[in-house]
Residue, then its C-alpha position, 0 to 999 in steps of 0.5 A: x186343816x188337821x182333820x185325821x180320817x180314822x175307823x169308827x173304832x171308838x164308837x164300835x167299841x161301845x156299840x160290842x159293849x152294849x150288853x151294860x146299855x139301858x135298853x136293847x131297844x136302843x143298841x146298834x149293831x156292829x155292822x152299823x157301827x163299822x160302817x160309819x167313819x169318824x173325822x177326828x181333829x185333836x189340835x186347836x184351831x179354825x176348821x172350815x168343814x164342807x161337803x157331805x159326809x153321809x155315814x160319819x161323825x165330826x169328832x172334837x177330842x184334844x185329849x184330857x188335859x184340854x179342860x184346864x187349857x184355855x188354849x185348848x180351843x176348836x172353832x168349827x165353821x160349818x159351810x155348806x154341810x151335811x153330816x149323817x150319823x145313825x148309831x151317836x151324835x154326828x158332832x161332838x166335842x169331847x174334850x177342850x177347854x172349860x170356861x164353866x164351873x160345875x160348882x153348884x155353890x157358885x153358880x149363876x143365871x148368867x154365864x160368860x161363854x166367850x172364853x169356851x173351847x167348843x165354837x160354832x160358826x155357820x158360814x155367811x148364806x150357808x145351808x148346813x143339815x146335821x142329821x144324829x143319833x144318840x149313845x145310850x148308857x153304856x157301863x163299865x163291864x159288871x158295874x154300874x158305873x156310867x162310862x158314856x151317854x150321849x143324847x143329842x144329835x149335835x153335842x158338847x161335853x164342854x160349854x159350847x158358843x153357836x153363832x153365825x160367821x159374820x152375818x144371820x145369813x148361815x143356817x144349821x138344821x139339826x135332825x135327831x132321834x132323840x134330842x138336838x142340841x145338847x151341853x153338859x155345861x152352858x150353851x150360848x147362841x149369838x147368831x145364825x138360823x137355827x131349825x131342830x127338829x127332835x123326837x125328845x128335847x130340842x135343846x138339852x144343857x144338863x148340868x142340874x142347878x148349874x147349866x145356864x142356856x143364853x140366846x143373845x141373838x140369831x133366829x130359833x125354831x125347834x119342833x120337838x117331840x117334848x114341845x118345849x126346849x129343856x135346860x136344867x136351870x132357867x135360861x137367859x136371853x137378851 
């Protein structure tokens, strides 16, 4: 695994920048901040994660050009789990391959996420418990330029596949103050057994007139604060 261990550097520097938050009620302090390691993996690949990871974060980022690159792909398998994060997501992918378009003029209620650049597998009768806050607004310094906002618990930049390893038998429980599962784009669920408990949304994909949420298969329970799974355009399930 090409897995680097790595200071809680970028999340530091948003928290000290908090200033252009939306709410203070919302901010961390530094001290919270640093206190948190990042696992950062920047090549593609299969990763098997495992063990327990109790003031941390799982950080997806092959870099800026990866949206365009369809070999810009990172399968995490998660087997046996428990990651805790309390100042951002615990899992996030920031940049890998876009299998999606965001162009509203094209956009359909069913969407092909095979080709995606962020996976999920949940490992054959594994239990595996993510634990996430969220990153509120954050703007550029005298602006009002957005630079960072992460709702979810467990999110995704880029349109993300959840399933199970080769069975139901893996199961991933999502523990957020704020919303669960998050995509900026499209999220497919395939398999596995899936428990969200949320104070906001259970499960978010918000790209308006765009994003699409499909359940193919696998088992779903969300207890939400909202009571109800929001995506920003009609989901599919089969």
């Amino acid at each position: 695994m090409r897995n680097k261990w790595i200071p809680a550097a970028l999340i530091l520097a948003l928290l000290l920048s908090c200033g252009g938050c939306a709410g203070q009620e919302e901010a961390h302090t530094a001290e919270e901040a640093v206190a948190h390691t990042v696992v950062t993996i920047t090549q593609p690949g299969t990763y098997r994660l495992s063990g327990t990871l109790s003031a941390g974060q799982v950080a997806v980022d092959l870099g800026e050009d990866a949206e365009e690159d369809p070999d810009a792909v990172v399968t995490l398998i998660l087997d046996g789990v428990d990651i805790t994060c309390t100042v951002a997501p615990a899992v996030i992918f920031y940049n890998v391959y876009e299998c999606g378009s965001k162009d509203t003029e094209t956009a359909s209620p069913t969407v092909d996420t095979s080709a995606a650049g962020a996976n999920v597998l949940l490992a054959d009768g594994s239990v595996n418990t993510v634990t996430g806050s969220h990153m509120a607004r954050i703007y550029k310094e005298g602006t009002d330029k957005k630079l960072h906002k992460y709702d979810g618990a467990f999110y995704s930049k880029m349109s993300m596949n959840v399933d199970g390893e080769s069975d139901e038998s893996g199961t991933l429980n999502i523990i957020a103050d704020n919303e669960g599962l998050d995509s900026e784009l499209h999220l497919t669920i395939n398999g596995g057994s899936i428990f969200i408990t949320a104070q906001n949304d259970g499960i978010n994909t918000n790209e308006d007139g765009v994003s699409v949420t499909t359940i193919n298969g696998g088992r779903l329970s969300i207890n939400a604060g909202r009571a109800r799974r929001e995506t920003a355009s009609t989901p599919t399930a089969t």
